[in-house]
C-alpha positions as CSV (number, residue, x, y, z in Angstrom):
1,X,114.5,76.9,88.5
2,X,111.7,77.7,85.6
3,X,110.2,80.7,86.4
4,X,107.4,79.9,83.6
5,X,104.2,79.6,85.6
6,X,105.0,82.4,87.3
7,X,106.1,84.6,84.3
8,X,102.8,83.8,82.6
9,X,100.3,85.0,85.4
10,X,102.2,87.9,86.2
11,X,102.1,88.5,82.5
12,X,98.5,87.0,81.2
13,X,96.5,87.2,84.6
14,X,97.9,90.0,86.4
15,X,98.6,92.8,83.7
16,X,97.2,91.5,80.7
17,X,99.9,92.2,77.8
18,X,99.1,92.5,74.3
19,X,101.2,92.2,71.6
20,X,101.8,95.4,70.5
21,X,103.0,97.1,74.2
22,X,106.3,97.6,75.3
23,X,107.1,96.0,78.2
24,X,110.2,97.2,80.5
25,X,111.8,94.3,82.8
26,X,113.9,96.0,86.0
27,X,116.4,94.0,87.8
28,X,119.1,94.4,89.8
29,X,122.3,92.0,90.4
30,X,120.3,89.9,93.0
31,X,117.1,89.3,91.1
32,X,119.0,89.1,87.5
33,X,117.6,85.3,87.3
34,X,114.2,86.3,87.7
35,X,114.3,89.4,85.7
36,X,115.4,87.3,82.9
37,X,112.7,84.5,83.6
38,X,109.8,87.2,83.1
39,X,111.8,89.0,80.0
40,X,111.9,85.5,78.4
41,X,108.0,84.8,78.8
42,X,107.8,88.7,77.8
43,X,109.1,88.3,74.4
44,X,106.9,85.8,73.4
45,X,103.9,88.1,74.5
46,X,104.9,91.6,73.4
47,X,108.2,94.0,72.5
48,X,110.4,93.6,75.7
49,X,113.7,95.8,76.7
50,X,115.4,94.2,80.1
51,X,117.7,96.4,82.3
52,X,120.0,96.2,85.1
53,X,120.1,98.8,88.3
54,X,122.2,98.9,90.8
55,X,120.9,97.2,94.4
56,X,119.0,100.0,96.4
57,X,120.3,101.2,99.1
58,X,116.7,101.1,101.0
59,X,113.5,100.7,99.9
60,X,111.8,103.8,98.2
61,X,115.5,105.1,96.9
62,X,115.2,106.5,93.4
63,X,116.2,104.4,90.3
64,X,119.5,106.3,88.2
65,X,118.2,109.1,85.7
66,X,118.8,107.4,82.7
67,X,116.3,104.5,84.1
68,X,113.6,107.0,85.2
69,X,113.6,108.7,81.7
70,X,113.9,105.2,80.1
71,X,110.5,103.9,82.4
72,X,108.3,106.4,80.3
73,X,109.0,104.9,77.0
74,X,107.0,102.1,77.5
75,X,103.1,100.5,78.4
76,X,104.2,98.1,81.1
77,X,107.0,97.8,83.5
78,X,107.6,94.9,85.1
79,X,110.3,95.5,88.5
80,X,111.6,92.5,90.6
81,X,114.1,94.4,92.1
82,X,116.4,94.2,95.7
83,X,114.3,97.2,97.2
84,X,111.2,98.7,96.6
85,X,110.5,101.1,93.2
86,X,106.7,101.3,94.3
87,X,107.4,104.5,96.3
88,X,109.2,106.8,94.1
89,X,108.9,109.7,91.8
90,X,109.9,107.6,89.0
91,X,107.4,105.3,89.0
92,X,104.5,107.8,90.2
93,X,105.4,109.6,86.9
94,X,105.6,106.9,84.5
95,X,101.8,105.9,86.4
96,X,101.0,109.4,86.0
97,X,101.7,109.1,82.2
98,X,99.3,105.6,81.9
99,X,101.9,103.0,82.1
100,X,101.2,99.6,83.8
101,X,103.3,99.0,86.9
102,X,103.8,95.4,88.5
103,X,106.6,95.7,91.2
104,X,108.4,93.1,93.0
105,X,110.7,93.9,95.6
106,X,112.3,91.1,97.3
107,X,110.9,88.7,95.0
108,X,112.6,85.4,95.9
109,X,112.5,81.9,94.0
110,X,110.1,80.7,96.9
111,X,107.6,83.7,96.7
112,X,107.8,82.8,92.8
113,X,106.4,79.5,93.4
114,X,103.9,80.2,96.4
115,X,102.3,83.5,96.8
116,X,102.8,84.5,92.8
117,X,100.7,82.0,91.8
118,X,97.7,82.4,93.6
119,X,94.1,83.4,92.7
120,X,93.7,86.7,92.1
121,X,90.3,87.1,91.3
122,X,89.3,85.7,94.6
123,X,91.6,87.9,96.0
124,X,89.9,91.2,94.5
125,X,86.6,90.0,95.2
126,X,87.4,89.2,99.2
127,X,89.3,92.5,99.3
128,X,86.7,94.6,97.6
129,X,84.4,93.5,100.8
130,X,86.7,94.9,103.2
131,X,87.1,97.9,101.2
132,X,83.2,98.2,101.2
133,X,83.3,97.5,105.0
134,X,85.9,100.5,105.7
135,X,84.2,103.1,103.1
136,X,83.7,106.2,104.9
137,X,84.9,104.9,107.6
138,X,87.0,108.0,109.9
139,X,89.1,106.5,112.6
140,X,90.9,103.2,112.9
141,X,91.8,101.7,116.6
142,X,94.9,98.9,116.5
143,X,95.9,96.3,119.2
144,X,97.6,93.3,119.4
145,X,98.4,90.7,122.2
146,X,102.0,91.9,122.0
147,X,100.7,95.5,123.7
148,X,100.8,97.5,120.3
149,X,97.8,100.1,120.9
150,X,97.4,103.0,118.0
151,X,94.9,105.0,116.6
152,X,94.6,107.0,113.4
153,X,92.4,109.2,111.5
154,X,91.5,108.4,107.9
155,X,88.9,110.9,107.2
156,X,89.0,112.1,103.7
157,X,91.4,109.6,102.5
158,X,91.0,106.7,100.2
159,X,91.2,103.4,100.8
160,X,93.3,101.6,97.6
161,X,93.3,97.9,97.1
162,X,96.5,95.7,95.4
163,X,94.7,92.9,94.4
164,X,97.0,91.8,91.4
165,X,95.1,92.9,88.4
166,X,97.0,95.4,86.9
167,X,94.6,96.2,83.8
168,X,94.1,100.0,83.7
169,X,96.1,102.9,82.6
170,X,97.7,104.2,85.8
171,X,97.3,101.5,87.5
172,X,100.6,100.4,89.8
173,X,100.7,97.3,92.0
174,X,102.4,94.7,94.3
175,X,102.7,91.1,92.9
176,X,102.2,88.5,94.6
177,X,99.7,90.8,95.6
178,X,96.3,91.0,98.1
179,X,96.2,94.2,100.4
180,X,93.4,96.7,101.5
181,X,95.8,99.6,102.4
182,X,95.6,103.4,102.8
183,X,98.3,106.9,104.1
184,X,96.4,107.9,107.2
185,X,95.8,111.2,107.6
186,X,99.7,113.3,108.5
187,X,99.5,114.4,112.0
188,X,96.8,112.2,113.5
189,X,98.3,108.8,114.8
190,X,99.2,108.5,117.9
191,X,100.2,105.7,120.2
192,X,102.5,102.6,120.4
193,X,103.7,99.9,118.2
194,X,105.4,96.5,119.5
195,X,107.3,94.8,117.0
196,X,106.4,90.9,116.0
197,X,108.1,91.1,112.8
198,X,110.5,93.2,111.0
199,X,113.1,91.6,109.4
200,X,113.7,91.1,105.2
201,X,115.6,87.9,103.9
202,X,117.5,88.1,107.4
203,X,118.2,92.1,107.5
204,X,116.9,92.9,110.8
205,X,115.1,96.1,111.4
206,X,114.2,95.9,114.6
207,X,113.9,92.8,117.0
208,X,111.1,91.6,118.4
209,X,109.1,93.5,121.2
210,X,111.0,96.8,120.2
211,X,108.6,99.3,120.7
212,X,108.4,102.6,118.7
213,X,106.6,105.6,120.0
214,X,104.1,107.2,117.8
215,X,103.2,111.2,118.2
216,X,101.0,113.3,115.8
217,X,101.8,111.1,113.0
218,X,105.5,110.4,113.7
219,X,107.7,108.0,115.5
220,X,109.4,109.9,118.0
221,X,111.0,107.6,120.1
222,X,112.1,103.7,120.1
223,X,113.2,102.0,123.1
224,X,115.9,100.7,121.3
225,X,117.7,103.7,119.0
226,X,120.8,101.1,117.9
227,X,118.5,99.2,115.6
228,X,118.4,99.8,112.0
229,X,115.1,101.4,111.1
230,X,116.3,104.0,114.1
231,X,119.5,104.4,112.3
232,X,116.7,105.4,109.3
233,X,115.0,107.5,110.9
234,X,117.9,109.4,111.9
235,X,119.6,110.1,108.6
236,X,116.6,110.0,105.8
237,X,114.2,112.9,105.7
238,X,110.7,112.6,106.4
239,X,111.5,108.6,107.5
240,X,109.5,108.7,110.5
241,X,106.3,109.7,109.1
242,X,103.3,106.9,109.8
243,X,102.8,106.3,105.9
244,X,100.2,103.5,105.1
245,X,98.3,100.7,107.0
246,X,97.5,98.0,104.9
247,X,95.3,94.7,105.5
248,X,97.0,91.3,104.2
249,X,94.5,89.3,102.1
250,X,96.4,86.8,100.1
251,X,95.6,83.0,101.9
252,X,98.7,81.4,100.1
253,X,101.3,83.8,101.4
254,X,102.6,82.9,104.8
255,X,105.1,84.4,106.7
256,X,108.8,83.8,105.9
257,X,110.6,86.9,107.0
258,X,110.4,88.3,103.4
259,X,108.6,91.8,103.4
260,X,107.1,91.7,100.1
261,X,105.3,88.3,101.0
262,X,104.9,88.7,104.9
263,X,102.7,91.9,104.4
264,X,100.0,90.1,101.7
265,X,99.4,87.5,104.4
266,X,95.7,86.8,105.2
267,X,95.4,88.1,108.9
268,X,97.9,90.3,109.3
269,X,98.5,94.0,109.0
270,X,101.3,96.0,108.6
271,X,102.4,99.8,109.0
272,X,104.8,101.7,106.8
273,X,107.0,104.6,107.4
274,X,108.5,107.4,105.4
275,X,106.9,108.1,102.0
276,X,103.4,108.2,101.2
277,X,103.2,110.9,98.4
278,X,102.2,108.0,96.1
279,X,99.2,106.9,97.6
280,X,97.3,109.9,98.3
281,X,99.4,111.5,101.3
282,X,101.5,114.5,101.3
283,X,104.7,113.6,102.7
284,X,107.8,112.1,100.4
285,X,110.8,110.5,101.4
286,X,113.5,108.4,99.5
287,X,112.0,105.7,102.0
288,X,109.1,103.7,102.7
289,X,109.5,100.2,104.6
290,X,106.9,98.7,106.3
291,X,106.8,96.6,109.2
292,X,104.2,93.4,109.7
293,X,101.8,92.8,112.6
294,X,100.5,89.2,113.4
295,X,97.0,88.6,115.0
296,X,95.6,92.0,115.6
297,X,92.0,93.7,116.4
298,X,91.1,96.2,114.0
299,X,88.4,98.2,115.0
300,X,87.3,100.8,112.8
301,X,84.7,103.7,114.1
302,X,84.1,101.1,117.2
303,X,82.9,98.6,114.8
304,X,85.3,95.4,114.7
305,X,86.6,94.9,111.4
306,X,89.0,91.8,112.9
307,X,89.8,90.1,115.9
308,X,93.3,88.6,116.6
309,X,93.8,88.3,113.2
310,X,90.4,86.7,112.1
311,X,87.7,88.9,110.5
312,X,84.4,88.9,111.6
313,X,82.8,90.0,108.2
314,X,80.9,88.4,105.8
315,X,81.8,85.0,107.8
316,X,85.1,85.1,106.4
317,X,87.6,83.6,109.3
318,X,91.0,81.8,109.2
């Protein structure tokens, strides 16, 4: 498969690389094809360096030491790995120091050729209207038909948008990209969630209808403590902390039991656990794996924000 199109929007579009930049391609054994696709397209564009890391074990585990050191030699970094980079020191220091950061993990040859490709700009300019809607905003209410029912304070936080234009020093993103998404305040959610999706590429975290108990900010219980994100929260420090809520605003993802696509998805949200140190919380750990809800009402300081799964600002409905 040509990875071409792709390559050159994540490239051109998304983090706009000049000539003289160095550009750093991560992959691991399971995205070598892809990593190779964009280093290809890279070299035409700017200097490129491509490296292999081993497959994570989860999803906000550090990269080896000789990676992290090598990540702050260069302008861009470019990351279609296995599991998530977006969450660790590594790449919060290598932000902190003004590089560019596209991640991809769990990129797959089919996200390539849908989500990747879509428009970003409408994207940032449909986010940026949610983000004005939920400004100063203090609590947010969740439900969905399934019986998930949680609240959550945001007051003092920011909300951060991933809209796929990566063109500032410091700036780190998601591509295929389109989230509104923030680390509610540690301590303050409370409530239930009921799974409708969390599984990645057929790694299932929890089935469907598994319902995890949320207390001052924490899962505490699961009514099912065999499944695999219980195993997580078990064994990895700090994993059961409530660690971002984010709003899916990309129309040409869909689900497809892929993580990195399923949570960009125009009318759904999703909740993450474990790490949120790099997005304005206070809490690290060497995870941070988030789980997608379809159709839900978002109501934020008792005004509705969405409605099972259709906004109801700015006449914006799917």
């Amino acid at each position: 498969m040509s990875y071409e199109k792709a390559a050159k929007i994540i490239l051109e579009q998304c983090l706009k690389v000049k000539k003289d930049e160095r550009v750093l391609v991560i992959a691991d054994k399971n995205t070598k094809k892809i990593g190779q696709g964009i280093f290809e397209e890279a070299k035409n564009i700017a200097k490129a360096e491509f490296v292999l890391i081993p497959v994570g074990k989860q999803n906000g585990e550090e990269p080896p030491a000789d990676v992290a050191r090598k990540i702050l030699e260069f302008d861009v970094i470019i990351a279609p790995t296995t599991k998530s980079l977006t969450h660790t020191n590594a790449i919060k220091i290598a932000k902190e120091r003004g590089a560019r950061i596209a991640t991809l993990p769990g990129i797959t040859d089919r996200i390539m050729k849908e989500s990747v490709v879509a428009d970003y700009n409408k994207i940032a300019e449909f986010s940026k209207k949610i983000e004005m809607f939920l400004i100063e905003k203090k609590e947010v209410h969740v439900t969905t038909g399934r019986g998930t029912d949680f609240r959550f304070s945001v007051d003092g936080r920011k909300w951060l948008l991933d809209v796929g234009l990566i063109h500032k020093s410091g700036q780190c993103g998601n591509i295929p990209a389109g989230e509104v998404f923030i680390a509610p305040l540690e301590g303050t959610a409370n409530g239930v969630i009921v799974i409708d999706e969390f599984v990645h590429e057929k790694e299932v975290y929890a089935k469907k209808g598994v319902k995890i108990f949320i207390e001052k900010g924490e899962a505490v219980k699961m009514s099912d403590e065999r499944c695999k994100i219980a195993g997580y929260f078990k064994k990895i420090k700090n994993a059961r902390n409530i660690a971002e809520f984010g709003i899916g605003t990309n129309e040409k993802a869909k689900i497809i039991g892929n993580i990195l696509q399923d949570e960009k998805v125009l009318g759904t949200i999703h909740i993450a656990f474990g790490n949120n140190s790099a997005i304005g919380g206070k809490v690290y750990s060497e995870l941070h794996l988030d789980t997608v809800l379809q159709k839900p009402t978002i109501i934020v300081d008792e005004k509705i924000l969405m409605k099972d799964g259709k906004f109801l600002i700015y006449g914006y409905l799917r």
